[in-house]
C-alpha positions as protocol buffer text, in pm:
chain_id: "A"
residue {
  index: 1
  type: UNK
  ca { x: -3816 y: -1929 z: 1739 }
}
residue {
  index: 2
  type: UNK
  ca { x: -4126 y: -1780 z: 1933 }
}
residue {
  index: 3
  type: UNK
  ca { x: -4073 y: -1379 z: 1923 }
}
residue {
  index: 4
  type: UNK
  ca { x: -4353 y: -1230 z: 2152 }
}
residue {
  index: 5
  type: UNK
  ca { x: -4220 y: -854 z: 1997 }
}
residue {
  index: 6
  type: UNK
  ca { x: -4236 y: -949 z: 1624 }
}
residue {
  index: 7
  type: UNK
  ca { x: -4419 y: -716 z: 1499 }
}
residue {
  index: 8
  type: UNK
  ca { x: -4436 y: -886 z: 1160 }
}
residue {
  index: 9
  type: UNK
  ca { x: -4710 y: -723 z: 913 }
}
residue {
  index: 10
  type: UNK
  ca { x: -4804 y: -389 z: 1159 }
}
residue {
  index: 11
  type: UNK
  ca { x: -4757 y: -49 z: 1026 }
}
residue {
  index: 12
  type: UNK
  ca { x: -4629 y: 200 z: 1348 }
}
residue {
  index: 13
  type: UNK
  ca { x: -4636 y: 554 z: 1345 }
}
residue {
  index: 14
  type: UNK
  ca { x: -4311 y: 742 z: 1527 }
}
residue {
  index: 15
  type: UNK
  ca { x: -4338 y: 1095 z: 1620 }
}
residue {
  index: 16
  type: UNK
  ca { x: -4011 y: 1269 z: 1694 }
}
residue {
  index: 17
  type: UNK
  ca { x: -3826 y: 1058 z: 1423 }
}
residue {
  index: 18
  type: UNK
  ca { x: -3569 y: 1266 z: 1318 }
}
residue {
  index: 19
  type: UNK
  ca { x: -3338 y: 1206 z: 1675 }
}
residue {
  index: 20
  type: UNK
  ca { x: -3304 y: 1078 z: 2028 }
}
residue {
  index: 21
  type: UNK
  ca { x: -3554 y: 876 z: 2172 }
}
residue {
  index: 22
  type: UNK
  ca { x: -3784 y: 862 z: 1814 }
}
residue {
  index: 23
  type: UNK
  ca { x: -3533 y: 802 z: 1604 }
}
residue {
  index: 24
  type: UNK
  ca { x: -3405 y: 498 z: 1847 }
}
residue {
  index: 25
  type: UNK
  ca { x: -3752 y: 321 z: 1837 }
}
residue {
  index: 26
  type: UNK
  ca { x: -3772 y: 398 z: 1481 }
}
residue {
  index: 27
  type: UNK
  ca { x: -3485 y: 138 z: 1416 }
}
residue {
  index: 28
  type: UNK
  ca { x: -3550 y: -104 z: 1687 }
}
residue {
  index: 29
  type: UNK
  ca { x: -3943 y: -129 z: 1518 }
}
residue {
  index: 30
  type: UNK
  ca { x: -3814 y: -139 z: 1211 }
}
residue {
  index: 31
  type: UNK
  ca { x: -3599 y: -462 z: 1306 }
}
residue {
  index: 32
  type: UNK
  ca { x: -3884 y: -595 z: 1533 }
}
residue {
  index: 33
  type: UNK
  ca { x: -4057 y: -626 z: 1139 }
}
residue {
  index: 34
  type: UNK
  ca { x: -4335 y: -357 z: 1135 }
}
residue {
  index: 35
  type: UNK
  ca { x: -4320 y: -114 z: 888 }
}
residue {
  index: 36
  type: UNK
  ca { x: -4224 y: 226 z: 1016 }
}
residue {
  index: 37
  type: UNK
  ca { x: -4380 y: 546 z: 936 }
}
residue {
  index: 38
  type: UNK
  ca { x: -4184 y: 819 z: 1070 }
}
residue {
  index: 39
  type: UNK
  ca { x: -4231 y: 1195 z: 1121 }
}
residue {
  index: 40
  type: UNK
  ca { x: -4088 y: 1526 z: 1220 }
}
residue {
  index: 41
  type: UNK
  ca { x: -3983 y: 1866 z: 1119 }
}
residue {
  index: 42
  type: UNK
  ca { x: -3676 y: 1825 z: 959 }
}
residue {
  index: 43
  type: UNK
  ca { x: -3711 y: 1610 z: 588 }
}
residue {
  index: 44
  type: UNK
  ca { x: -3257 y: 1546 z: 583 }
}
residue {
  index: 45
  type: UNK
  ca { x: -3233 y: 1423 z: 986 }
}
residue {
  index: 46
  type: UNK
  ca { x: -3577 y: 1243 z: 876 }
}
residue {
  index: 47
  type: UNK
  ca { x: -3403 y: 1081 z: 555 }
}
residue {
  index: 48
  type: UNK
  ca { x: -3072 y: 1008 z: 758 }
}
residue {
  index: 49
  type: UNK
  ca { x: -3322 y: 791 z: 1057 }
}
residue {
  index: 50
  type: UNK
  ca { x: -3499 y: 605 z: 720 }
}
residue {
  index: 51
  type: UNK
  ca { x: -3191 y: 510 z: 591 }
}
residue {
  index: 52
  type: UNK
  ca { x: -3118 y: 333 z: 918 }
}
residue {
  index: 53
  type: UNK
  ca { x: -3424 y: 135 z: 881 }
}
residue {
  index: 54
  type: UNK
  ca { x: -3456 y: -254 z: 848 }
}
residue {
  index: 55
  type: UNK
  ca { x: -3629 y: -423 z: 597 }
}
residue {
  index: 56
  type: UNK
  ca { x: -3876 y: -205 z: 358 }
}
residue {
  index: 57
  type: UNK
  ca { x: -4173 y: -37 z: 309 }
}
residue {
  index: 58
  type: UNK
  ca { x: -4095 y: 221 z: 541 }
}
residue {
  index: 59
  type: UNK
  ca { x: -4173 y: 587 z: 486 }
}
residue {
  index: 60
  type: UNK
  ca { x: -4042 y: 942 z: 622 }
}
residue {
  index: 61
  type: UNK
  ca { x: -4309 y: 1242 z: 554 }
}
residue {
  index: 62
  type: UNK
  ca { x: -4230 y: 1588 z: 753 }
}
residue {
  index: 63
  type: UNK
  ca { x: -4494 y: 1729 z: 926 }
}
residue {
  index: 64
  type: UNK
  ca { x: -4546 y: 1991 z: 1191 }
}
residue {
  index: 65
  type: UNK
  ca { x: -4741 y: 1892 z: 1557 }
}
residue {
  index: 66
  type: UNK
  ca { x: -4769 y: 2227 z: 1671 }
}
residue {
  index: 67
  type: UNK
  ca { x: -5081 y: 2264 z: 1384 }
}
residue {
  index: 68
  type: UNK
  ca { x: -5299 y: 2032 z: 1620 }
}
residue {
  index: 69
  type: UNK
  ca { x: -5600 y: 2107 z: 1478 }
}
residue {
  index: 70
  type: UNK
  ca { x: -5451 y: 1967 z: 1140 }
}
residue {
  index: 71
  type: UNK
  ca { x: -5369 y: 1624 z: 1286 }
}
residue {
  index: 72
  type: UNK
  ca { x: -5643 y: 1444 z: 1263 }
}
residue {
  index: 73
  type: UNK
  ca { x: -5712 y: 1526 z: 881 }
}
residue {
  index: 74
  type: UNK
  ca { x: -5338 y: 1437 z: 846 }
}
residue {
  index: 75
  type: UNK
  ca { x: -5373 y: 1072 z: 1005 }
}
residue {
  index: 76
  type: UNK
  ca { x: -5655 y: 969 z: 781 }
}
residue {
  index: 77
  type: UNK
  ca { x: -5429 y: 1112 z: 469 }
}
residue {
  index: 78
  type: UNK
  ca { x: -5184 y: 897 z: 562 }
}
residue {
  index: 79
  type: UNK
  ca { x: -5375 y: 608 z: 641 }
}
residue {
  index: 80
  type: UNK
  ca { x: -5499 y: 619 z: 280 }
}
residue {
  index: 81
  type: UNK
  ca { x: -5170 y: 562 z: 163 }
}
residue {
  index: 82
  type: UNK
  ca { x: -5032 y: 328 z: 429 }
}
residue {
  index: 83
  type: UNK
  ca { x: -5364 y: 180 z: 516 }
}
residue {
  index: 84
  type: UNK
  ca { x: -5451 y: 129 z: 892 }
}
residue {
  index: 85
  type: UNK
  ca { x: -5252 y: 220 z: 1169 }
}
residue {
  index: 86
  type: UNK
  ca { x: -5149 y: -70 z: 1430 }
}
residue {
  index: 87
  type: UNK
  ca { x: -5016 y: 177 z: 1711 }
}
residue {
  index: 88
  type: UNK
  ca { x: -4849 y: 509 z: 1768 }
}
residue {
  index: 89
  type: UNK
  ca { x: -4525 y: 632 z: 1950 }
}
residue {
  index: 90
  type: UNK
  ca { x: -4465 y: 960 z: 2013 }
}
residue {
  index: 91
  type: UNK
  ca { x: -4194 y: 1053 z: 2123 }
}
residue {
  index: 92
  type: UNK
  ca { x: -4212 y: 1413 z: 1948 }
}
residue {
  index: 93
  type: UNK
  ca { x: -4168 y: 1679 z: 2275 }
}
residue {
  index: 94
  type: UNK
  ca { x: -3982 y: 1996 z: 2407 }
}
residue {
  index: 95
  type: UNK
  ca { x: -3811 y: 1999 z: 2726 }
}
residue {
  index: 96
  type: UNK
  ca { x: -3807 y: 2392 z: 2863 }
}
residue {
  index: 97
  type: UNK
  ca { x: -3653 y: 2471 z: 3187 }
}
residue {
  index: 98
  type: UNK
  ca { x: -3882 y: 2806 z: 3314 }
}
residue {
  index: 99
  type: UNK
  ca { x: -3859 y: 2959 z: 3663 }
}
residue {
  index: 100
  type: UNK
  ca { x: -4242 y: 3062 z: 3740 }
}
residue {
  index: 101
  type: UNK
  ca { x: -4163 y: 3426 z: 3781 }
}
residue {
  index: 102
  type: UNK
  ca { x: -4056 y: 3401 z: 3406 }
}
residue {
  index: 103
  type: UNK
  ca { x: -4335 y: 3226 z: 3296 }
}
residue {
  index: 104
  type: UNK
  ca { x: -4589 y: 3353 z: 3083 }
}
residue {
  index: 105
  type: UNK
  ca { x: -4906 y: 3289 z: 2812 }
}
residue {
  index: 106
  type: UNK
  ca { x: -4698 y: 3220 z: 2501 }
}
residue {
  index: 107
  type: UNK
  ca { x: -4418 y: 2993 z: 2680 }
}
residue {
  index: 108
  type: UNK
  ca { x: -4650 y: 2793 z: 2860 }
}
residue {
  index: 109
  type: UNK
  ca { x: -4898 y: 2759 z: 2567 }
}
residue {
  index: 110
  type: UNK
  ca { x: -4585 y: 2678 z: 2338 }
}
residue {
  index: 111
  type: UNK
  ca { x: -4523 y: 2363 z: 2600 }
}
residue {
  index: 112
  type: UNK
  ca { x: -4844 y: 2267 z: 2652 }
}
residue {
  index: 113
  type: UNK
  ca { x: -4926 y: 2259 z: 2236 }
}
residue {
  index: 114
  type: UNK
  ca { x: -4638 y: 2075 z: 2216 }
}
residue {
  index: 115
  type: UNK
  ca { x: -4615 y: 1827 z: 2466 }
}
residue {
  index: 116
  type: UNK
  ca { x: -5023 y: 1748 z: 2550 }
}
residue {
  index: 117
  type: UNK
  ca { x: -5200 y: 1894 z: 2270 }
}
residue {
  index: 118
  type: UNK
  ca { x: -5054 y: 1718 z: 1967 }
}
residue {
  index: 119
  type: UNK
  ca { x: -5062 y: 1363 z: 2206 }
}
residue {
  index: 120
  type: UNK
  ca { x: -5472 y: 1440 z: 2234 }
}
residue {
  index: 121
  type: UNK
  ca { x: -5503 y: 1494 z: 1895 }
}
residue {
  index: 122
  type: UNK
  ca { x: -5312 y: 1241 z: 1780 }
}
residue {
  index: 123
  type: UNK
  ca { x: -5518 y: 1009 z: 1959 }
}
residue {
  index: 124
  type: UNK
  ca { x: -5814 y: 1155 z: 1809 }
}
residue {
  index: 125
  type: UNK
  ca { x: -5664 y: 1090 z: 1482 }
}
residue {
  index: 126
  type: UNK
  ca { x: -5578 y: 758 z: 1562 }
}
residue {
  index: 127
  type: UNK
  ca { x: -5944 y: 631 z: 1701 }
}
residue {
  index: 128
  type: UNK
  ca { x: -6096 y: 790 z: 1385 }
}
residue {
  index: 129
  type: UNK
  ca { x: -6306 y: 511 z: 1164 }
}
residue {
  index: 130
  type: UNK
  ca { x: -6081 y: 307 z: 902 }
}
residue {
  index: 131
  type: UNK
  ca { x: -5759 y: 502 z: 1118 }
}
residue {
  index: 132
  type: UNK
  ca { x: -5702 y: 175 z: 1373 }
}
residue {
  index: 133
  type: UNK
  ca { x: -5647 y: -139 z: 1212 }
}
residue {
  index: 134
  type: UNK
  ca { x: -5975 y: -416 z: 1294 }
}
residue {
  index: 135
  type: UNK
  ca { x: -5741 y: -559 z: 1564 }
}
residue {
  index: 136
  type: UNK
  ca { x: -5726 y: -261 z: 1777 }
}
residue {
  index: 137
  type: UNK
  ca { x: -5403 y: -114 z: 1807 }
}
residue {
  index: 138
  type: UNK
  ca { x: -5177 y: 19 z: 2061 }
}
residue {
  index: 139
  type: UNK
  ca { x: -5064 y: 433 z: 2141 }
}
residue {
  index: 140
  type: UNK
  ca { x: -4787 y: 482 z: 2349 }
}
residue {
  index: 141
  type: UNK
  ca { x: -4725 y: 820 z: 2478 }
}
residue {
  index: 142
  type: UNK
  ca { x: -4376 y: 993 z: 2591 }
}
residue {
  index: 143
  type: UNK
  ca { x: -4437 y: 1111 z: 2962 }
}
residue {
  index: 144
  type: UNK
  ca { x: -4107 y: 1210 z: 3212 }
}
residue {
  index: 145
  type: UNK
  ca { x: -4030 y: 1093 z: 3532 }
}
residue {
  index: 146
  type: UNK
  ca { x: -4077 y: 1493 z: 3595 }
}
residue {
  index: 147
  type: UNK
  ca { x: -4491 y: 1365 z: 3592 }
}
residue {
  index: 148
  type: UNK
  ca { x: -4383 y: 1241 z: 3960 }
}
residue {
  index: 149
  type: UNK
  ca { x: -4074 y: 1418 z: 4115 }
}
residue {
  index: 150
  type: UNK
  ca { x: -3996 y: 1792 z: 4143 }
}
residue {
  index: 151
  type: UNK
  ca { x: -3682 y: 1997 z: 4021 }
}
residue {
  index: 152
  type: UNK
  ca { x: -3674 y: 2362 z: 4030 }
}
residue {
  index: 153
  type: UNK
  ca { x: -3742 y: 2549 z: 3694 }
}
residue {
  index: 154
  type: UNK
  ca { x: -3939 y: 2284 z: 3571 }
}
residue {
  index: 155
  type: UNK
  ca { x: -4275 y: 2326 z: 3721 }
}
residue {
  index: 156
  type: UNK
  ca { x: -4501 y: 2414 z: 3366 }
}
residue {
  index: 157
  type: UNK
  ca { x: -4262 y: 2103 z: 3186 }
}
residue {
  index: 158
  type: UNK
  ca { x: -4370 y: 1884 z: 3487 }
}
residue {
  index: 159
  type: UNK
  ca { x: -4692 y: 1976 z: 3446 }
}
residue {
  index: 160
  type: UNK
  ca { x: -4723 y: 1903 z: 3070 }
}
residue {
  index: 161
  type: UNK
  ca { x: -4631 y: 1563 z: 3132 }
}
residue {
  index: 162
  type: UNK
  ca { x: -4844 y: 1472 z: 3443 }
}
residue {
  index: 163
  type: UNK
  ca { x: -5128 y: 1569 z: 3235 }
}
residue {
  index: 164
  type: UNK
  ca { x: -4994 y: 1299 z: 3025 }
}
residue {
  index: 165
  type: UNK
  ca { x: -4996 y: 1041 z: 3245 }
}
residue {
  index: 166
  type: UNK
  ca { x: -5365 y: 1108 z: 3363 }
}
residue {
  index: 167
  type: UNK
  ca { x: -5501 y: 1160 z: 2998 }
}
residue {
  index: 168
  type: UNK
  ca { x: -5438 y: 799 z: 2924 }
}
residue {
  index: 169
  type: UNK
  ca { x: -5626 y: 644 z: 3235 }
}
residue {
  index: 170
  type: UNK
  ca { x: -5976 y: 803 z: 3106 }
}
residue {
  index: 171
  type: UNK
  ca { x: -5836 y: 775 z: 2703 }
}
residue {
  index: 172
  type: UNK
  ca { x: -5761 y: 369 z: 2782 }
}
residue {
  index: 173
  type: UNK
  ca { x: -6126 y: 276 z: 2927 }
}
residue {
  index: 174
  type: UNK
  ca { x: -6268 y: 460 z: 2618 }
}
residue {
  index: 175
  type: UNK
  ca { x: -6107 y: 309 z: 2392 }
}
residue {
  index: 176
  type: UNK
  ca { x: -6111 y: -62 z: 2559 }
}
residue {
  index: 177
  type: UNK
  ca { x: -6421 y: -179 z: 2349 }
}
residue {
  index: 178
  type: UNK
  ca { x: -6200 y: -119 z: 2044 }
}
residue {
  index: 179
  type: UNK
  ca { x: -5915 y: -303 z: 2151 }
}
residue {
  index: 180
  type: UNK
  ca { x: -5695 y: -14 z: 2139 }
}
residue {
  index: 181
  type: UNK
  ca { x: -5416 y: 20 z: 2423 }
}
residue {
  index: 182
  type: UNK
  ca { x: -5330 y: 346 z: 2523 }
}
residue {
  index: 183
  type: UNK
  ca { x: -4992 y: 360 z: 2779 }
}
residue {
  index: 184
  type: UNK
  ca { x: -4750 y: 581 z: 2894 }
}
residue {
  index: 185
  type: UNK
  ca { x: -4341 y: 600 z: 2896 }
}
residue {
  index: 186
  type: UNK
  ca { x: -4187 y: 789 z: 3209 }
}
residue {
  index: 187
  type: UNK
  ca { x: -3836 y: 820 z: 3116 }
}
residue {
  index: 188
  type: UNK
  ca { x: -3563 y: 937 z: 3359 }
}
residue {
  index: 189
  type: UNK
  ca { x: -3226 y: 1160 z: 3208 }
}
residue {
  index: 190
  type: UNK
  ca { x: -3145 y: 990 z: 2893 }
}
residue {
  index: 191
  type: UNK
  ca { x: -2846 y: 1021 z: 2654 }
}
residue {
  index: 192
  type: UNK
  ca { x: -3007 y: 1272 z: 2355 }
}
residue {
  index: 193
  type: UNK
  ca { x: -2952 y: 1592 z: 2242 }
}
residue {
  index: 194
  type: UNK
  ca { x: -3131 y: 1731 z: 2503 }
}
residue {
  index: 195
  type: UNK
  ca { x: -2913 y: 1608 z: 2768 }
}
residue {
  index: 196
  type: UNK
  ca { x: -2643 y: 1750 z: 2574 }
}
residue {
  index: 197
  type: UNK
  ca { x: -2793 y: 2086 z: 2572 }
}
residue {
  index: 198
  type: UNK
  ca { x: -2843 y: 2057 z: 2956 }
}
residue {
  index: 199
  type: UNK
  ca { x: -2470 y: 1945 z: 3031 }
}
residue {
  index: 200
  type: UNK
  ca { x: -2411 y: 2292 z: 2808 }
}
residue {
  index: 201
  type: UNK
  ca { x: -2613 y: 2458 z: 3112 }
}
residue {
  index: 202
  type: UNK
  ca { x: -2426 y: 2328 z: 3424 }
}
residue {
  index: 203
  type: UNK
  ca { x: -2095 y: 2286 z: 3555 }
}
residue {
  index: 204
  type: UNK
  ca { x: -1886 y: 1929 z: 3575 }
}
residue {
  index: 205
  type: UNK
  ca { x: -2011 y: 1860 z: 3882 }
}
residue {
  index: 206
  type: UNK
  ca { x: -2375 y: 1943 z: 3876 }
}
residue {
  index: 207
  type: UNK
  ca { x: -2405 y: 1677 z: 3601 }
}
residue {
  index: 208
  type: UNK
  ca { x: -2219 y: 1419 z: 3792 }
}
residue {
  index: 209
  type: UNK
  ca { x: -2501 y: 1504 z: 4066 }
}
residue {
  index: 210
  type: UNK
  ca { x: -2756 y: 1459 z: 3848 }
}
residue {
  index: 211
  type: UNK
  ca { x: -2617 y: 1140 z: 3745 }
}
residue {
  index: 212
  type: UNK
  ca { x: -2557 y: 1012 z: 4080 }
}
residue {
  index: 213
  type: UNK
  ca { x: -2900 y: 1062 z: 4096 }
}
residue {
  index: 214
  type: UNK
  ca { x: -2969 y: 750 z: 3884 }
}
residue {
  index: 215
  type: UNK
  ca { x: -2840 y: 455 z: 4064 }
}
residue {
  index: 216
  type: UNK
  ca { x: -2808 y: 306 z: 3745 }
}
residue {
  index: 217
  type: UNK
  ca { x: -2673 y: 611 z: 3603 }
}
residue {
  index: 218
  type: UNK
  ca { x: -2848 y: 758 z: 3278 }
}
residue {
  index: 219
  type: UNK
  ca { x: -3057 y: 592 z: 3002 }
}
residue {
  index: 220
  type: UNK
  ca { x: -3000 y: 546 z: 2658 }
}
residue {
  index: 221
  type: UNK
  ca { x: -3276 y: 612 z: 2355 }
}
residue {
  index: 222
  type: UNK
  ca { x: -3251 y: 206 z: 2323 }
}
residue {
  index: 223
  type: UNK
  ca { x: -3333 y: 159 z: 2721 }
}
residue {
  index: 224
  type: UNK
  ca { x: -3693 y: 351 z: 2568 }
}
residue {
  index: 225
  type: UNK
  ca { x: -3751 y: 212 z: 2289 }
}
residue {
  index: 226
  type: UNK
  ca { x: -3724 y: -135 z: 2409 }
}
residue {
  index: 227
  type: UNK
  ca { x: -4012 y: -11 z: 2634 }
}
residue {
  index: 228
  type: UNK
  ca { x: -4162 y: 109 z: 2356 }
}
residue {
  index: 229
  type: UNK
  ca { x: -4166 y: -238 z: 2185 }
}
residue {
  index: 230
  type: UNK
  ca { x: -4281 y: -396 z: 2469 }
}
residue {
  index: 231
  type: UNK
  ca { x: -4618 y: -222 z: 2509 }
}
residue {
  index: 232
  type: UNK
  ca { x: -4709 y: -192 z: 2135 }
}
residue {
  index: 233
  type: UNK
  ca { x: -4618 y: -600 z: 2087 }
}
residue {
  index: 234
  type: UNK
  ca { x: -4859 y: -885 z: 2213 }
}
residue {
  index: 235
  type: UNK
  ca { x: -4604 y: -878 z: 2516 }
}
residue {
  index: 236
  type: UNK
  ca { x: -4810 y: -520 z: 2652 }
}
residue {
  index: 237
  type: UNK
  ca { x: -5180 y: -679 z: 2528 }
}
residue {
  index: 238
  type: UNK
  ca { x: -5313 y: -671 z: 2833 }
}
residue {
  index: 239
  type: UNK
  ca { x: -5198 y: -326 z: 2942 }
}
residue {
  index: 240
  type: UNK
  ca { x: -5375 y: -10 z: 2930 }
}
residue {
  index: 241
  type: UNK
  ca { x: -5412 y: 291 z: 3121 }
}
residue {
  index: 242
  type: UNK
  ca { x: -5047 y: 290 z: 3288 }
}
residue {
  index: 243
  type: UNK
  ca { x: -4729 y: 472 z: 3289 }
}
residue {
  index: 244
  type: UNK
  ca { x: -4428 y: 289 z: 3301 }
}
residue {
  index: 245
  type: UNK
  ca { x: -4075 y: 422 z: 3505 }
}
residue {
  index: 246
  type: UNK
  ca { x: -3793 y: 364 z: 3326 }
}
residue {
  index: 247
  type: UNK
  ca { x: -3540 y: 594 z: 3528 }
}
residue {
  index: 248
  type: UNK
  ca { x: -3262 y: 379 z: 3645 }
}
residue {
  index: 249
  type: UNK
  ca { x: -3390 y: 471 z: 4005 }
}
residue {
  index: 250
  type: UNK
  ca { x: -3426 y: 837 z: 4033 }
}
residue {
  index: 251
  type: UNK
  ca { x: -3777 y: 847 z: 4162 }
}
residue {
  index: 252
  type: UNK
  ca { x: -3699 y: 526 z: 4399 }
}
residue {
  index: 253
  type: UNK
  ca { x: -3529 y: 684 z: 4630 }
}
């Protein structure tokens, strides 16, 4: 049968491997056929997501984002042992709830490093000659809803992320004549570690609120990655330059 996501004989890049939303599309690539390479900080949680894998050829390296001006020597590394790239994910981030009045250099340089940095680089890496496979590719970014809707506290992480968003309007038109795709995902509240970390932070009914708030209630790292999928298969070939919602309805209403 016809699979418009087989992603039969593509090599994919996952950032943020190691848990949550990474380590979700991670698996569902991996049974979608494309070799996996996968990446984070920690080598064991790295090992446990490869041994989840489908099929073979797959390969789990630890390496650290937050050098950014290391990435792009890193990619072509890599690429000499995996050969060329068909598309990143990366899904690597840090979520930071900071009131302005506590906000400072180091805090908001540590999010912005993290969360729009290592995405610009990465693409840098990935346009690189020999880094893209002949085809073009396909880089799909991890925005937040929080590009589009306010909460208090989390004005600099909203920030981070709407820079997202508009860094891959200009990054998809230059990169059009070499058939590379460049998109965005803008999930909602999803079920990771994070979320658990929040629900640590506010009472029972503060986090039924906040679910409420999804009229679909909250997402699960497979709800993303099958977005994921979508854009980096044929099935996204002719998108480029957008950011897709995927928030059970929080910023519909």
């Amino acid at each position: 049968m016809l699979n418009p996501l087989d992603l039969n004989g593509r090599t994919v890049l996952v950032t943020g491997a190691s848990s949550g939303i990474g380590r979700e599309v991670a698996i569902l690539l991996s049974q979608l056929n494309a070799r996996v390479v996968l990446t984070g900080r920690n080598e064991q949680r790295l090992e446990e997501t490869r041994a989840s894998l489908t099929g073979e050829g797959h390969r789990a390296i630890v390496f650290d984002l937050s050098q950014t001006d290391d990435i792009p020597k890193w990619i072509q590394t890599l690429v000499s042992e995996t050969g060329p790239l068909y598309g990143i994910v990366h899904a690597a981030g840090k979520q930071s709830a900071m009131p302005i009045r506590f906000a400072n250099e180091k805090r908001v340089d540590d999010l912005v490093r993290t969360n729009l940095y290592s995405a610009i680089m990465l693409a840098r890496g990935f346009a690189q000659k020999g880094c893209h496979t002949a085809e073009g590719g396909s880089v799909v970014f991890v925005s937040s809803v929080m590009a589009f809707t306010g909460k208090p506290a989390i004005s600099v992480y909203g920030a981070t992320k709407g820079a997202l968003t508009a860094f891959v309007k200009s990054l998809a038109v230059e990169l059009a004549p070499e058939r590379v795709r460049v998109n965005c995902l803008a999930p909602g509240f999803v079920q990771t570690e994070m979320l658990d970390q929040l629900r640590d932070l506010l009472t029972e009914e503060q986090m039924q609120a906040l679910e409420a708030a999804h009229p679909l209630g909250f997402g699960t790292p497979r709800d993303v990655a099958h977005a994921a999928a979508f854009l980096l298969a044929d099935t996204g070939r002719w998108i480029t330059g957008s950011t897709l919602v995927l928030d059970g309805g929080y910023s519909a209403q």
